[in-house]
C-alpha positions as CSV (number, residue, x, y, z in Angstrom):
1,X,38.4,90.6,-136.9
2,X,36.6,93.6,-139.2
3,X,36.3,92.0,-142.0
4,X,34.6,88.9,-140.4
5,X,32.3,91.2,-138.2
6,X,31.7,93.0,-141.7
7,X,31.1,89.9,-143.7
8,X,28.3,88.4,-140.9
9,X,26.5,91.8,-140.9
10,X,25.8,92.4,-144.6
11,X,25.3,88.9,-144.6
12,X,22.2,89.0,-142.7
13,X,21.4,91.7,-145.4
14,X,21.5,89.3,-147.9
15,X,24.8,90.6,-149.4
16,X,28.0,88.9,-150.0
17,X,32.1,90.8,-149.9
18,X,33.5,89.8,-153.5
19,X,30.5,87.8,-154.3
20,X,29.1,87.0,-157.7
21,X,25.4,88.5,-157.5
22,X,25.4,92.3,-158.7
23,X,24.3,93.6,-155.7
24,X,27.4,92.2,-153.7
25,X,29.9,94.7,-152.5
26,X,33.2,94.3,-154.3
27,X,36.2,95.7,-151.8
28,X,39.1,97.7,-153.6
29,X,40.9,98.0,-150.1
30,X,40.2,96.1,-146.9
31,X,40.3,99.1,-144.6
32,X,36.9,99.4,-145.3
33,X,36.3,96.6,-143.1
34,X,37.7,98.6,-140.3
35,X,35.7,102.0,-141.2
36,X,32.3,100.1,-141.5
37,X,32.6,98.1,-138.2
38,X,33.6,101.4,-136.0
39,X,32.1,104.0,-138.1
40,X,29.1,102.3,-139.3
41,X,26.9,103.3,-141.7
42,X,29.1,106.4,-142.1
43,X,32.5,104.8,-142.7
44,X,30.4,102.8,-144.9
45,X,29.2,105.5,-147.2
46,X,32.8,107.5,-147.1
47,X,34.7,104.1,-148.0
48,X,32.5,104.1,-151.2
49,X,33.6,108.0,-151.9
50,X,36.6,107.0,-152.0
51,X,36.8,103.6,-153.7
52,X,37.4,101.1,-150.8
53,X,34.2,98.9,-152.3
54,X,31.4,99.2,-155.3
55,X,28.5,97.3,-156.3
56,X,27.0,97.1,-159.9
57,X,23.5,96.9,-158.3
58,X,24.2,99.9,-156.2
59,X,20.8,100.7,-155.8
60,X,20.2,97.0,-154.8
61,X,23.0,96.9,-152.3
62,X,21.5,99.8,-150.4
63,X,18.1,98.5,-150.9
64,X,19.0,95.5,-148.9
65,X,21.0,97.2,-146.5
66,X,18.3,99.5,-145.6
67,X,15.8,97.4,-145.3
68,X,17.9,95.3,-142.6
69,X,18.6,98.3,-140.7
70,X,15.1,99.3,-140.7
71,X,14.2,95.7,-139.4
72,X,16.6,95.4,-136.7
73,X,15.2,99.1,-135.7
74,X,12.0,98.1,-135.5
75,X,13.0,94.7,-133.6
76,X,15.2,96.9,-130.8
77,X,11.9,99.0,-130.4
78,X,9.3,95.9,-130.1
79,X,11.7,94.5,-127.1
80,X,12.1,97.7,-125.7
81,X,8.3,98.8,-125.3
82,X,7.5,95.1,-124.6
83,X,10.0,95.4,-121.9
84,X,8.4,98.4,-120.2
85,X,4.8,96.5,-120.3
């Protein structure tokens, strides 16, 4: 159930679990599927301090990731003003 909630998120970032482009988050131990779902962007971060996942892009990875989050942000806030008009 993590991991597939995990893999459709940071699919909609535009990266892949174990896939081949350098940016793709490689996973060392598949508790970090767990962490990132219920802890989010924190589990997230602590699972790469302590080796559950790397990417060779890292900058890349986050690049994408952030991006995401800053577009689903600024989506939530359009419905929710557009909701009080």
């Amino acid at each position: 159930m993590f991991e597939k909630k995990a893999k459709e998120y940071l699919q909609q970032s535009g990266i892949m679990l174990n896939g081949s482009n350098p940016w793709d988050i490689q996973v060392h131990d598949t508790s970090i599927y767990r962490d990132g779902v219920l802890f989010g962007s924190l589990g997230f971060a602590d699972g790469y301090i302590n080796g559950k996942w790397d990417a060779e892009q890292l900058d890349v990875c986050f690049k994408k990731f952030l991006r995401y989050i800053t577009i689903s942000l600024n989506n939530f806030v359009n419905i929710v003003q557009d909701a009080r008009n």
